[in-house]
BAMARGU-697720 format. One line per field, with one value per residue (C-alpha): residue number from 1; residue in one letter; x negated, y, z. Coordinates in Angstrom, 3 decimals, decimal comma. Example, Ala and Ser with C-alpha at 12.3 -4.5 7.8 and 13.67 -1.06 7.14 Angstrom:
BEGIN
num: (1/2)
residu: (a/s)
c1: (-12,300/-13,670)
c2: (-4,500/-1,060)
c3: (7,800/7,140)
# end
This chain:
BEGIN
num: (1/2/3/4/5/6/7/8/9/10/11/12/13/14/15/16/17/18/19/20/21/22/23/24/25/26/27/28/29/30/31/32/33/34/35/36/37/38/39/40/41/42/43/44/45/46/47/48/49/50/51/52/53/54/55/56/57/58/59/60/61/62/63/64/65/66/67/68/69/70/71/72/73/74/75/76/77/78/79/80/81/82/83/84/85/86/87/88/89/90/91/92/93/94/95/96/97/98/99/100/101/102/103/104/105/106/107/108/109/110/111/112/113/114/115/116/117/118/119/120/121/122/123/124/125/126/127/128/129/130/131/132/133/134/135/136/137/138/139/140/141/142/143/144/145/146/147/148/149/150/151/152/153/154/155/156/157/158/159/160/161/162/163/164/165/166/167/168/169/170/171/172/173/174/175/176/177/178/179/180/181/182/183/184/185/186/187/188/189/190/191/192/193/194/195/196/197/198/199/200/201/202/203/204/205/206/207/208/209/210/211/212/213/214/215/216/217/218/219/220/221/222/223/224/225/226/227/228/229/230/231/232/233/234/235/236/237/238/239/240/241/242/243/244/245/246/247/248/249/250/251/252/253/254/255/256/257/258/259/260/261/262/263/264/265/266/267/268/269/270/271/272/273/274/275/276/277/278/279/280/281/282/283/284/285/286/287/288/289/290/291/292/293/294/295/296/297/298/299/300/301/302/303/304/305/306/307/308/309/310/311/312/313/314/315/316/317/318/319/320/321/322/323/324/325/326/327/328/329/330/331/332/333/334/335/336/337/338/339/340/341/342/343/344/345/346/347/348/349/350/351/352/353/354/355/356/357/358/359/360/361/362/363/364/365/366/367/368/369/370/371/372/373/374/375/376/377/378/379/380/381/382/383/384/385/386/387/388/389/390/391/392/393/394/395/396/397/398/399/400/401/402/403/404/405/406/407/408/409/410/411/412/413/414/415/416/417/418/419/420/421/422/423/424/425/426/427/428/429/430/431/432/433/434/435/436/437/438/439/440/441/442/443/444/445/446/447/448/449/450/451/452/453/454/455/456/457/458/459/460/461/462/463)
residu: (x/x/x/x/x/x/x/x/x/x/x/x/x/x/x/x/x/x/x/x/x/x/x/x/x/x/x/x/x/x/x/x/x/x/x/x/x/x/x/x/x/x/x/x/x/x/x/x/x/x/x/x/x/x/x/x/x/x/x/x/x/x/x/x/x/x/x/x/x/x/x/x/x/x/x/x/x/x/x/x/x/x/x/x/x/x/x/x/x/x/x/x/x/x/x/x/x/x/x/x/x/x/x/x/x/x/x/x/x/x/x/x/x/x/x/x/x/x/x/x/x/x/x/x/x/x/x/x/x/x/x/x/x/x/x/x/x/x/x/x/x/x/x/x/x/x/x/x/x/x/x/x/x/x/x/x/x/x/x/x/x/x/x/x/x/x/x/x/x/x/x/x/x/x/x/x/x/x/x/x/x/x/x/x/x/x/x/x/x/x/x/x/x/x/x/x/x/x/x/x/x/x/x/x/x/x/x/x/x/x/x/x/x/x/x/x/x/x/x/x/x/x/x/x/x/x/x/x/x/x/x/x/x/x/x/x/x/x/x/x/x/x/x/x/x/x/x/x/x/x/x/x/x/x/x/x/x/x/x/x/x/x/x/x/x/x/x/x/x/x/x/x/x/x/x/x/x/x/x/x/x/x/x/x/x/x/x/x/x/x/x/x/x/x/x/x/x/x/x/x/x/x/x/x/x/x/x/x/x/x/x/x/x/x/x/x/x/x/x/x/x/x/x/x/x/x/x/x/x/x/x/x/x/x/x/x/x/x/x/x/x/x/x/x/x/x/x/x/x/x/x/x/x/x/x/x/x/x/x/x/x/x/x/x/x/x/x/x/x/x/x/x/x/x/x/x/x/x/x/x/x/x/x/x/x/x/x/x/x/x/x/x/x/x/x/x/x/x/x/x/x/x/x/x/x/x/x/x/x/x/x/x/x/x/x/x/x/x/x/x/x/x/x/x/x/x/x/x/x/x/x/x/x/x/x/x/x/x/x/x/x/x/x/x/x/x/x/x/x/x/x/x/x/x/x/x/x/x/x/x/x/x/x)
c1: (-5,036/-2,101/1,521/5,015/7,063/4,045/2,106/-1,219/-1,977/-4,297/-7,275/-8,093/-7,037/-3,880/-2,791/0,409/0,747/1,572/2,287/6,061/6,286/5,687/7,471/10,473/9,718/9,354/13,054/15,040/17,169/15,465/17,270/14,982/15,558/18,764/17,607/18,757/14,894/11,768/9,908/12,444/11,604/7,938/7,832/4,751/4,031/3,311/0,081/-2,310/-4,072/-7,610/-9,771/-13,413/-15,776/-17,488/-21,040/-22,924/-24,258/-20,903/-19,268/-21,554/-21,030/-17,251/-17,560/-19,288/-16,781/-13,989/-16,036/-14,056/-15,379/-13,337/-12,643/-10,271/-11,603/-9,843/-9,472/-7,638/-7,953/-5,001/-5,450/-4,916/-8,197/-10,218/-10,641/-9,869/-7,094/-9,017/-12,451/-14,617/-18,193/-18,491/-16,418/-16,402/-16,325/-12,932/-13,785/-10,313/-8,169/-10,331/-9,068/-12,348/-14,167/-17,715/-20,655/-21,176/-24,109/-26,410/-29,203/-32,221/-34,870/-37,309/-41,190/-42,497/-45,705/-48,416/-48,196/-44,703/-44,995/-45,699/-42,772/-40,165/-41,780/-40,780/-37,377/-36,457/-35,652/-33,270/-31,643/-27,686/-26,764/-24,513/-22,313/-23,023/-21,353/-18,975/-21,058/-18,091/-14,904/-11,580/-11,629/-8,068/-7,346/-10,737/-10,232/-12,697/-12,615/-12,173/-12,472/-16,068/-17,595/-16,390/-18,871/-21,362/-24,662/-26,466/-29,661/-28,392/-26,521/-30,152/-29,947/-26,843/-27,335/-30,551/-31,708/-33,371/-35,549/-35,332/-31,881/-30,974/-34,141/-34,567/-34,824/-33,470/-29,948/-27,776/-25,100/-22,662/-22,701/-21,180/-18,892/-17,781/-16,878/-14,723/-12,761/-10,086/-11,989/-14,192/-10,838/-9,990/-12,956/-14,328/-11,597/-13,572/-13,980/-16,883/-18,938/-18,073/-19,350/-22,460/-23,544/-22,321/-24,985/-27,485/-26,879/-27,261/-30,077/-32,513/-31,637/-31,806/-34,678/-33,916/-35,403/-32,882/-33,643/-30,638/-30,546/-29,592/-26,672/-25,186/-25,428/-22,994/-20,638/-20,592/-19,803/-16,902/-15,405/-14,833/-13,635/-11,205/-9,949/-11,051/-12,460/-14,023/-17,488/-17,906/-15,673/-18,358/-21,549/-20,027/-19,838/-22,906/-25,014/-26,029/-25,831/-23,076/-25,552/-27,234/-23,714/-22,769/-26,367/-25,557/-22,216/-23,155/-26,189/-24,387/-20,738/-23,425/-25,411/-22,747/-20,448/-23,621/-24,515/-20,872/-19,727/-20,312/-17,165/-14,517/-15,197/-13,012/-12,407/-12,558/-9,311/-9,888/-10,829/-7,407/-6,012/-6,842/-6,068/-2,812/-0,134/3,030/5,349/3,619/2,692/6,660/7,644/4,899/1,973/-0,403/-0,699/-3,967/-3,418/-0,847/-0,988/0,315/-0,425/-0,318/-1,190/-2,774/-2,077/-4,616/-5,088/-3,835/-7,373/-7,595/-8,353/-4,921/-6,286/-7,029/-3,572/-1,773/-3,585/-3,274/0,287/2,479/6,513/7,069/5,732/6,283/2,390/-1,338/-2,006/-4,915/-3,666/-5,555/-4,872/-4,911/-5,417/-5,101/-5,403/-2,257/-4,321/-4,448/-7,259/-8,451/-10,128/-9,927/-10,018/-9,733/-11,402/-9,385/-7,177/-4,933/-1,285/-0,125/-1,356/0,919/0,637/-0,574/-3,014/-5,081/-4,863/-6,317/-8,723/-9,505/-11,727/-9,421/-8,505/-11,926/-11,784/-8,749/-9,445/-6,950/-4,013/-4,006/-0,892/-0,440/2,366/3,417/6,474/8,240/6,265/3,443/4,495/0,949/2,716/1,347/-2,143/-2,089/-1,019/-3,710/-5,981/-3,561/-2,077/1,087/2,749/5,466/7,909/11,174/14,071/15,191/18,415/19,397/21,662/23,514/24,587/24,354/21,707/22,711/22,962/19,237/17,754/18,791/18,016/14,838/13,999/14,691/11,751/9,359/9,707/9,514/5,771/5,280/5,486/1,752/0,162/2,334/0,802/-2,666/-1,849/-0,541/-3,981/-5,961/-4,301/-4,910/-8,327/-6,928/-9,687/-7,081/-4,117/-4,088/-4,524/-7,639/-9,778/-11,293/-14,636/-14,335/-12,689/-15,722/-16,961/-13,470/-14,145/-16,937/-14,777/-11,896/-14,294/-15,534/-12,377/-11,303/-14,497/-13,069/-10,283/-11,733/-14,330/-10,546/-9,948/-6,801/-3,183/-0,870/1,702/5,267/6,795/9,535/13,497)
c2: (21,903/23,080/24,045/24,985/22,300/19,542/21,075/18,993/16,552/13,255/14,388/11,482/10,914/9,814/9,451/10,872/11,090/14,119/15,708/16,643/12,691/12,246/14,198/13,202/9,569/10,452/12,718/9,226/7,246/4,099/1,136/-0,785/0,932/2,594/6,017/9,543/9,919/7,841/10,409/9,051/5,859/6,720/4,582/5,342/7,013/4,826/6,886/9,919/12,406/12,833/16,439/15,955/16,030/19,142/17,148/17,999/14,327/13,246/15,852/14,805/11,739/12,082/14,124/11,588/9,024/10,898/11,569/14,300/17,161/19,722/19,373/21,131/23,839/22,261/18,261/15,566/11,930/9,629/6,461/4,209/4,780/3,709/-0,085/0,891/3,050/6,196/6,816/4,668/4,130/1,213/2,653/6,629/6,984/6,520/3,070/1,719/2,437/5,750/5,893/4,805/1,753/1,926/-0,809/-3,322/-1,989/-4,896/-5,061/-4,483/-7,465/-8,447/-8,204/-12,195/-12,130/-14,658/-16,190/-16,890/-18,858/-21,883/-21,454/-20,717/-23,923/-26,124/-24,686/-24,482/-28,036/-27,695/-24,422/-24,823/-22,570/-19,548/-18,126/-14,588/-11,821/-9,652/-6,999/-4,419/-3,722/-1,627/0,949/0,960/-2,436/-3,929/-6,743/-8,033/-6,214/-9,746/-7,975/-6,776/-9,848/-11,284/-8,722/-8,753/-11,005/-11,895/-13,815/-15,697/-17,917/-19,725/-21,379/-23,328/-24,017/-25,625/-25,439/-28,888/-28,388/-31,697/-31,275/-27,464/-26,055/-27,468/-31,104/-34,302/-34,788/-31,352/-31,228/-30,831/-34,217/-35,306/-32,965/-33,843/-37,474/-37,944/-35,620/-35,073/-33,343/-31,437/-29,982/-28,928/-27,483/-25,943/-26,301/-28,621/-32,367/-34,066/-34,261/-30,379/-29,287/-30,949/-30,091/-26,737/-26,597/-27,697/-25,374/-22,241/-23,595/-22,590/-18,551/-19,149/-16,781/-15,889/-18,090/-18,432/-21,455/-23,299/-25,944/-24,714/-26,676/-25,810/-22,036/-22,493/-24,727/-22,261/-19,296/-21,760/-22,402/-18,517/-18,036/-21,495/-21,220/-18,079/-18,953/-16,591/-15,969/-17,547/-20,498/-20,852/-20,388/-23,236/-25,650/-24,971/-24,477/-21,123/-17,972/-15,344/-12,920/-15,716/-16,453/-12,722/-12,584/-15,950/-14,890/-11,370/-12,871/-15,962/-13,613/-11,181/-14,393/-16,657/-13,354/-12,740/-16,066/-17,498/-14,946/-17,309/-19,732/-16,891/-16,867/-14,937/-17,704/-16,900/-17,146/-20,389/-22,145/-20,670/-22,122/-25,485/-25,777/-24,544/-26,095/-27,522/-25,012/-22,278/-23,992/-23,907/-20,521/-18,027/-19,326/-15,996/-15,819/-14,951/-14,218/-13,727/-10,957/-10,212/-8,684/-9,445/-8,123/-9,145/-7,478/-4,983/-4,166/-0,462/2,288/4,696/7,258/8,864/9,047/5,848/4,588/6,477/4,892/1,412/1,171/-0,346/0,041/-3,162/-4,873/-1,820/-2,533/-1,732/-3,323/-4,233/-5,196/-6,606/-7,897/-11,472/-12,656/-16,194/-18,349/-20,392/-23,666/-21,665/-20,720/-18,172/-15,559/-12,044/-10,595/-7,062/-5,118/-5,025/-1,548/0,246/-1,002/2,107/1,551/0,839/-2,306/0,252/2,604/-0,956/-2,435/0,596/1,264/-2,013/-2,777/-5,442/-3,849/-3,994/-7,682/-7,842/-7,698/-6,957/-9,422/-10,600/-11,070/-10,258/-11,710/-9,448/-8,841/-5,565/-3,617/-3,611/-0,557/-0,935/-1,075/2,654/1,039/-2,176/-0,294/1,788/-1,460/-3,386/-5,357/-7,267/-7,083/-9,490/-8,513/-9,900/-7,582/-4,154/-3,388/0,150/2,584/-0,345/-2,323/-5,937/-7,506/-9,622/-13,119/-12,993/-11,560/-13,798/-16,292/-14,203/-13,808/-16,952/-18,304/-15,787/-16,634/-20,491/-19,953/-16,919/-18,980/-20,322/-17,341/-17,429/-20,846/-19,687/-17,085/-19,803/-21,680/-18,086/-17,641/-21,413/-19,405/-17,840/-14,983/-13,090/-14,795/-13,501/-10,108/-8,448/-6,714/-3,366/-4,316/-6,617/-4,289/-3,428/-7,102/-7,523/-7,069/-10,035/-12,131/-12,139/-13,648/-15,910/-17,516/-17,148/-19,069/-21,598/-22,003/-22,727/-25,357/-27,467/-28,507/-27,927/-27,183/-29,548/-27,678/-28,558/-28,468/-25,802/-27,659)
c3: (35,514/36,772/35,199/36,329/35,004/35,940/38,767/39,291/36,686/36,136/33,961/32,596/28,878/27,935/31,744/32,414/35,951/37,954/41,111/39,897/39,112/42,346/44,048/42,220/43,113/46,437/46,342/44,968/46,947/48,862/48,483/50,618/53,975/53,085/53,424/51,113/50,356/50,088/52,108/55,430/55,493/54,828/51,830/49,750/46,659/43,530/42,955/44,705/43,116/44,620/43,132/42,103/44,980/46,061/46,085/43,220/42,321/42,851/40,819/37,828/38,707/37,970/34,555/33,100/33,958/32,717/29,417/28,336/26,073/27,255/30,962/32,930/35,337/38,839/36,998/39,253/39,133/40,134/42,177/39,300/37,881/40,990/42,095/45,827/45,024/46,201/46,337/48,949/49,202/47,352/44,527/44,951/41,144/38,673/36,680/36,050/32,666/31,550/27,941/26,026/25,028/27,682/27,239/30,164/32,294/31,595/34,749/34,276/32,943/35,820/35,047/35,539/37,042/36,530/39,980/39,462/35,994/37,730/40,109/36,997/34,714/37,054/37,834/33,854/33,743/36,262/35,745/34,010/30,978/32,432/30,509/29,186/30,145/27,447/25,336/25,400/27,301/26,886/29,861/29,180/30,037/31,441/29,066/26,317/23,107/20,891/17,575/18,873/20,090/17,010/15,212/17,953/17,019/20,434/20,359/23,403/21,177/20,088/23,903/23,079/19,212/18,564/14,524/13,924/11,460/9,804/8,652/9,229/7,977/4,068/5,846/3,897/5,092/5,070/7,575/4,705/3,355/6,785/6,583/2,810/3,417/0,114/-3,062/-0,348/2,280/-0,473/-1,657/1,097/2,485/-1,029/-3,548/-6,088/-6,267/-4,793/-7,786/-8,831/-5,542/-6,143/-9,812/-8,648/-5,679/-8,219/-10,708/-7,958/-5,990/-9,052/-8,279/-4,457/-3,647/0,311/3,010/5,713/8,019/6,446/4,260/0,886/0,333/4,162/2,820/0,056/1,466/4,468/1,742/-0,190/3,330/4,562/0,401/0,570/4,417/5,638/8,699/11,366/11,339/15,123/13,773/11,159/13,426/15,650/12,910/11,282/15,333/14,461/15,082/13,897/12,345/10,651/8,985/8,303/6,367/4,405/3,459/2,389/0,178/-2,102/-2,380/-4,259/-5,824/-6,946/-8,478/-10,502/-11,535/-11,733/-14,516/-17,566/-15,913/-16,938/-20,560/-23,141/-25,295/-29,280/-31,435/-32,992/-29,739/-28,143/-30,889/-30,650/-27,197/-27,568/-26,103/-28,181/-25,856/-27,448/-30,726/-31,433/-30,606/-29,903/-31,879/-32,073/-28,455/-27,421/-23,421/-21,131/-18,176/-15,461/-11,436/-8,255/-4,693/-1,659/1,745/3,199/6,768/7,018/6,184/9,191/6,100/5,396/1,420/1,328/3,156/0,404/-2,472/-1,394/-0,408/-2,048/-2,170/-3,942/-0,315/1,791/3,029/2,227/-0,370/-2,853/-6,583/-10,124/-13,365/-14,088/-17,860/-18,931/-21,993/-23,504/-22,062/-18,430/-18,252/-16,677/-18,891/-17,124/-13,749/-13,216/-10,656/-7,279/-7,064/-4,466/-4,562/-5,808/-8,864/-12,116/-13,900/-17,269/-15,243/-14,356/-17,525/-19,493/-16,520/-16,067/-19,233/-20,645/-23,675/-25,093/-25,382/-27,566/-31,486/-34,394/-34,948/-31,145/-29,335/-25,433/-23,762/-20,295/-18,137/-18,167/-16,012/-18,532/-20,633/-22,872/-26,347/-27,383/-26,110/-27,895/-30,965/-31,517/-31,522/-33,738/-31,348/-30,596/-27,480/-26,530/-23,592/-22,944/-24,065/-21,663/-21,155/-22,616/-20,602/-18,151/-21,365/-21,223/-23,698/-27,164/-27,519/-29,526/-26,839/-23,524/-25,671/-26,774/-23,042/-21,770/-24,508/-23,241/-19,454/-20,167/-20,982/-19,329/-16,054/-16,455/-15,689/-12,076/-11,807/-12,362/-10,003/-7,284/-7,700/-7,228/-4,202/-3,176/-1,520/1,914/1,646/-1,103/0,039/3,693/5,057/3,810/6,339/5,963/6,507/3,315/0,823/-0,828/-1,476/-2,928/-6,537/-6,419/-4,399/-6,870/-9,894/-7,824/-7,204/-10,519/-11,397/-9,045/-10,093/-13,714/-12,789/-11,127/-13,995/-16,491/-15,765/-17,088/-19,158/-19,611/-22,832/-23,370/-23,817)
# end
């Protein structure tokens, strides 16, 4: 591969290296030995470039190291990419910083015979636990790819965790109740009080029909702590002594359980029960309320998918984001949860997509911020939308309608409360993952159901 401006270049991808680099390094002025040009004082050059071998072995050999689909016809390979600098015997083939992500050669498992069994039993007791070697590797860098072996479920991890089966495997004592000492370590851990946690365990373990070799109880909390704190799934496996696709598989199976069986705890509540659970702030000036909306976002690690990038980004946060309606009753709670949408989405587009409007009934009043420009929606059903007042062509608004305002957002603040205590679960308060978009949806009413089963908000009463 050869050019006029480059000459002879490094094949390997994204290497820039060059025989004109070179040479220009080579033409500078040595301030070392005090000389016009490095090529004097016989200073060396900071790389060589070295052509593929004429062996044919060898010359295989080197294409498949370099990996590249469209080779050149005369390809040259710079000293960087070889551990000796330049090809040896040990080492004749590039290894170093090749551009792509290459498996660890793994050797090869040695055939036992039976005359050796003996010899091994008795050296078993003695042998120490090494540590295993790294599944994958950037040939970039050489380093451990993290965000693989955080995905990457060995068996080896059975030597160091043992499973007892009396209290791991549907024994009497679950490792959770150590771990939930009191109401302030089950809040923190799960988000409910001690006694919540457990009627909530019993009322799930009647649809439990998988048979991991967990205790029951272990499986939940495991699921409440990666919803409440987000941990990592090898942060998990260490806690609970197994392994990490044992806790992918629990995870993946109660998210689907507990967003199927946990539906009844976001109820739409009937008119005359919102009603008598009204609070006095709303009592006094906004008495027909029936909910009050509003929407928020959650970050999104950025899709490869330039579609998918578009759709989810939003220019309020100037990031991928995900974004869903939030409906709540005067006596917060929470009685809707939309489905979760890309950021780019208007407040209207997910409220009539959504599926909220079929819960509302003649006579019902929604209370929203200005974003939500629904009113030709809620009229066709017959209902009342409350918004505070717009400002019309850069006038300034009347004296009825600060005032008129100012009465809407001193109630209208609950549902940023609710909101607060949705996002009190770090799984949709901190960046969302790719991999987890599509479990996003069941995640969201399942912390909504949380947040229910807390308890009530403790309302304020307007001045």
């Amino acid at each position: 591969m050869a050019s006029r401006k480059t000459g002879i270049v490094c094949a390997v991808r994204r290497c820039h290296n060059n025989w004109y680099k070179r040479k220009l390094y080579l033409e500078q002025e040595c301030f070392n030995h005090r000389t016009r040009t490095r090529a004097e004082c016989g200073c060396d050059a900071p790389f060589d470039l070295y052509p593929l071998p004429k062996n044919e072995e060898s010359l295989r050999l080197w294409l498949k190291a370099l990996n590249l689909k469209k080779p050149p016809k005369r390809p040259y390979v710079c000293s960087f990419h070889f551990v000796n600098t330049r090809p040896t015997e040990d080492h004749p083939v590039p290894e170093k910083w090749l551009g792509y992500e290459v498996p660890i050669k793994t050797p090869r498992r040695r055939v036992r015979r039976l005359a050796d069994t003996a010899k091994l039993t008795d050296e078993a007791d003695q042998a120490v636990p090494q540590s295993e070697s790294p599944t994958h590797k950037d040939a970039d860098t050489q380093w451990e790819v993290q965000a693989l072996m955080d995905h990457t479920y060995i068996l080896g991890q059975k030597k160091n965790h043992v499973c007892d089966r009396e209290t791991q495997c549907g024994g009497e004592e679950p490792l959770a109740r150590a771990i939930l000492k009191n109401d302030t370590s089950c809040v923190l851990y799960t988000g409910l009080s001690l006694s919540a946690f457990f009627d909530h365990v019993k009322y799930l373990e009647q649809f439990y029909k998988a048979n991991f070799k967990m205790h029951v109880m272990d499986q939940i909390l495991m699921t409440m702590m990666k919803l409440k704190l987000n941990l990592l799934q090898g942060d998990l496996a260490e806690r609970f002594a197994v392994s990490q696709g044992l806790v992918s598989r629990i995870l993946s199976y109660w998210i689907d359980t507990m967003e199927e069986h946990m539906r009844i705890y976001i109820p739409w509540l009937p008119r005359e029960t919102i009603r008598s659970t009204m609070p006095q702030c709303f009592r006094e000036k906004f008495p027909n309320t029936t909910c009050i909306i509003d929407c928020t976002e959650t970050t999104l690690q950025k899709p490869h998918n330039l579609d998918s990038r578009g759709e989810s980004y939003s220019h309020y946060y100037s990031s991928n984001t995900i974004k869903y309606l939030v409906a709540i009753a005067p006596c917060g709670l929470v009685t809707f949860i939309s489905p979760a949408n890309g950021g780019r989405c208007s407040d209207k587009f997910i409220t009539q997509e959504s599926g909220f409007l079929e819960y509302l009934r003649p006579g019902d009043e929604v209370m929203a911020d200005r974003g939500f420009t629904i009113r030709d929606l809620l009229f066709e059903r017959k209902v009342n939308l409350v918004l505070p007042a717009f400002t019309h062509k850069g006038g300034q608004l009347s004296d009825e309608d600060v005032t008129a305002t100012r009465r809407i957002a001193n109630v209208r603040i609950h549902v940023e409360r609710v909101i607060r205590r949705l996002k009190v679960f770090k799984i949709i308060s901190q960046t969302v993952p790719i991999n987890l978009a599509h479990k996003m949806d069941k995640i969201l009413r399942i912390c909504a159901a949380l947040v229910n089963m807390q308890g009530e908000i403790i309302h304020e009463d307007a001045d």
